[in-house]
C-alpha positions in Angstrom: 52.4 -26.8 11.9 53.0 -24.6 9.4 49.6 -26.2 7.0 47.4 -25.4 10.4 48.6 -21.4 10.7 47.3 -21.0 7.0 44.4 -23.0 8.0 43.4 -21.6 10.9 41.8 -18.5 9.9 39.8 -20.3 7.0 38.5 -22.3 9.8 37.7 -19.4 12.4 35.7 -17.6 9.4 34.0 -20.6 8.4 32.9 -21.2 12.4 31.9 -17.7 12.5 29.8 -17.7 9.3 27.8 -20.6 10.8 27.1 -18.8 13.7 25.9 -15.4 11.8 24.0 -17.8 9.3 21.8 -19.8 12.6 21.0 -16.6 13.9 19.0 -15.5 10.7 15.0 -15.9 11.0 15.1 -16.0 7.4 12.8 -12.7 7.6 15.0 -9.6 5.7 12.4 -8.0 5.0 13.3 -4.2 6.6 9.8 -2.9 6.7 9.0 -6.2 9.1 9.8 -4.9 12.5 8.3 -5.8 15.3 6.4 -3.3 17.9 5.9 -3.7 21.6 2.2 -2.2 21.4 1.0 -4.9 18.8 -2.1 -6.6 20.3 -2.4 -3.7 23.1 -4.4 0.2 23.6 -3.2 2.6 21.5 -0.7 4.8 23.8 -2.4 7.6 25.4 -2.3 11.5 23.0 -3.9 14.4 22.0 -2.2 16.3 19.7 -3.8 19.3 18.1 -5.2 20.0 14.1 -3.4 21.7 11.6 -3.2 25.3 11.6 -5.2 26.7 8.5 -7.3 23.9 8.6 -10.4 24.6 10.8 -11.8 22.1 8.9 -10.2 19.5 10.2 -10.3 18.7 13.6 -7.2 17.5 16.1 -6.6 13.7 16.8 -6.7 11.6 20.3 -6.9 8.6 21.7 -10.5 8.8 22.4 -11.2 9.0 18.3 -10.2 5.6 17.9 -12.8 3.8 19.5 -16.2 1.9 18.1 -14.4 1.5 14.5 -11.7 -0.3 12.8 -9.2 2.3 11.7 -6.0 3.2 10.3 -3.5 5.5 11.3 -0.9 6.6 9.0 2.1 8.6 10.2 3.2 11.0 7.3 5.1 14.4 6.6 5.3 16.7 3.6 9.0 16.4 3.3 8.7 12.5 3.4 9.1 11.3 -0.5 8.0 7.7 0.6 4.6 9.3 1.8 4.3 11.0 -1.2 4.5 7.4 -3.1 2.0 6.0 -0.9 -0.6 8.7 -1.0 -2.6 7.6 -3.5 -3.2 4.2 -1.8 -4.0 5.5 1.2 -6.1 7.9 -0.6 -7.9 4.8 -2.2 -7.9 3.1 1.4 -10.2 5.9 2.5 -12.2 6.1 -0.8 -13.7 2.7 -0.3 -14.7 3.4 3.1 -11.7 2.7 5.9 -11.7 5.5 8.7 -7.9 6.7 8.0 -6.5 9.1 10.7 -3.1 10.9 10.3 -0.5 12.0 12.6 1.9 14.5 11.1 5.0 13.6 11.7 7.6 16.7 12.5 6.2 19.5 9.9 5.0 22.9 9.9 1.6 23.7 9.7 1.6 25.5 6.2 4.0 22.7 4.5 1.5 19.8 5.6 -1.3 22.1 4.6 -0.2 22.8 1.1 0.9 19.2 0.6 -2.8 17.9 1.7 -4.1 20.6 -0.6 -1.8 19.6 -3.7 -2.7 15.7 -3.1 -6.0 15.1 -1.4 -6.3 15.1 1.9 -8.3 11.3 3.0 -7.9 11.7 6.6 -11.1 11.9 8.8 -8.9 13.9 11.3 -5.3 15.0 11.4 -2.7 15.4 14.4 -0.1 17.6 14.3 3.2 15.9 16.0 5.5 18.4 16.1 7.8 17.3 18.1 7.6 14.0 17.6 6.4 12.9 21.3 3.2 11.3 20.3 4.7 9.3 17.5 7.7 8.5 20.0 4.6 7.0 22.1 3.7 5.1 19.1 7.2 3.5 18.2 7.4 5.2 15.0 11.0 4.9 13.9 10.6 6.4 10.4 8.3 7.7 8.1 6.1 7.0 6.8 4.6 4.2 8.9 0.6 2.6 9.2 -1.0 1.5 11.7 -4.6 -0.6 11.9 -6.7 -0.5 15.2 -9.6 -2.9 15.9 -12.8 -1.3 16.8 -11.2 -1.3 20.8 -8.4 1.2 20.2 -5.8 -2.1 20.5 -3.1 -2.3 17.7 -3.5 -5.3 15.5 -0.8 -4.4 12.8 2.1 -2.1 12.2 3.3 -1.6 8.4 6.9 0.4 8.6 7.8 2.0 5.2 5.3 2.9 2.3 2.6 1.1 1.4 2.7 -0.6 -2.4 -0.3 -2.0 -3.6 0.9 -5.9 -2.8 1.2 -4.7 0.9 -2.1 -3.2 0.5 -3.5 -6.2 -1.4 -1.6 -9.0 0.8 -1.9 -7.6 4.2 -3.9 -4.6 4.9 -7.1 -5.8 3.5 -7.4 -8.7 4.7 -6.6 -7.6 8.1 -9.2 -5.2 7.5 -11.7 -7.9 6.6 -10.7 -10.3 9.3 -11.6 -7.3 11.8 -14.9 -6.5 10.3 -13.9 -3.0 7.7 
């Protein structure tokens, strides 16, 4: 009696690490999360341009039509879209229409930062409260999005890009729909 009270919660840990361990898809990968729009129409926006930046014209739902596209969700303050820049940058360079939504920012701070960095997007968004990217499922910055040329989402890429991601996943998605 008294072997089995020591035993017991050896046992009762053992049964529940079997449970935890069947649960597990074998995917840890945090930047792997799924979205509810993949495969469907982008949600419906409109969100206006940057202030300063006449240049640069607003972003909608009606731009991403007729074209494969990216959308990349981004924000000065956001040290991960700093560290990503430069591939997106290179994205665009080699001819991918890149849109970006900016993601909780002032006007002036997304402004500068485009100025200080490069600025690749063909048009810019200003989300400034966040309801547009809400529409989206964007739980974080910064986060990439690629549309096939019918406005439906075909991939969502949570977390910076790296240049395996990049290599691995975005462009041959990009091929597979036509880029």
């Amino acid at each position: 009696m008294r072997r089995l009270f020591f035993l017991l919660p050896i046992l009762i840990f053992v049964a529940l690490a079997a449970i935890f361990a069947s649960r597990l898809d074998g995917n840890l990968d945090p930047s792997a999360l799924p979205s509810a729009l993949l495969d469907k129409p982008a949600p419906e926006f409109a969100l206006p341009g940057l202030e300063g930046r006449p240049q640069k014209p607003g972003f909608a739902t009606a731009d991403l039509s007729g074209q494969v596209t990216i959308v990349n969700i981004f924000a000065s303050w956001c040290v991960p879209c700093l560290a990503e820049h430069p591939l997106i940058t290179r994205l665009a360079e080699d001819g991918a229409t890149i849109y970006g939504i900016n993601y909780r920012d002032t006007d002036p701070a997304a402004a500068r930062w485009l100025d200080k960095h490069g600025d690749p997007y063909a048009r810019i968004g200003a989300d400034r409260d966040a309801r547009a990217s809400l529409e989206w499922g964007v739980t974080g910055v910064p986060e990439t999005f690629i549309l096939d040329s019918t406005g439906r989402i075909r991939h969502k890429q949570a977390g910076p890009l790296t240049p395996a991601i990049v290599e691995q996943v975005i462009l041959p998605i990009l091929a597979e729909l036509g880029q």
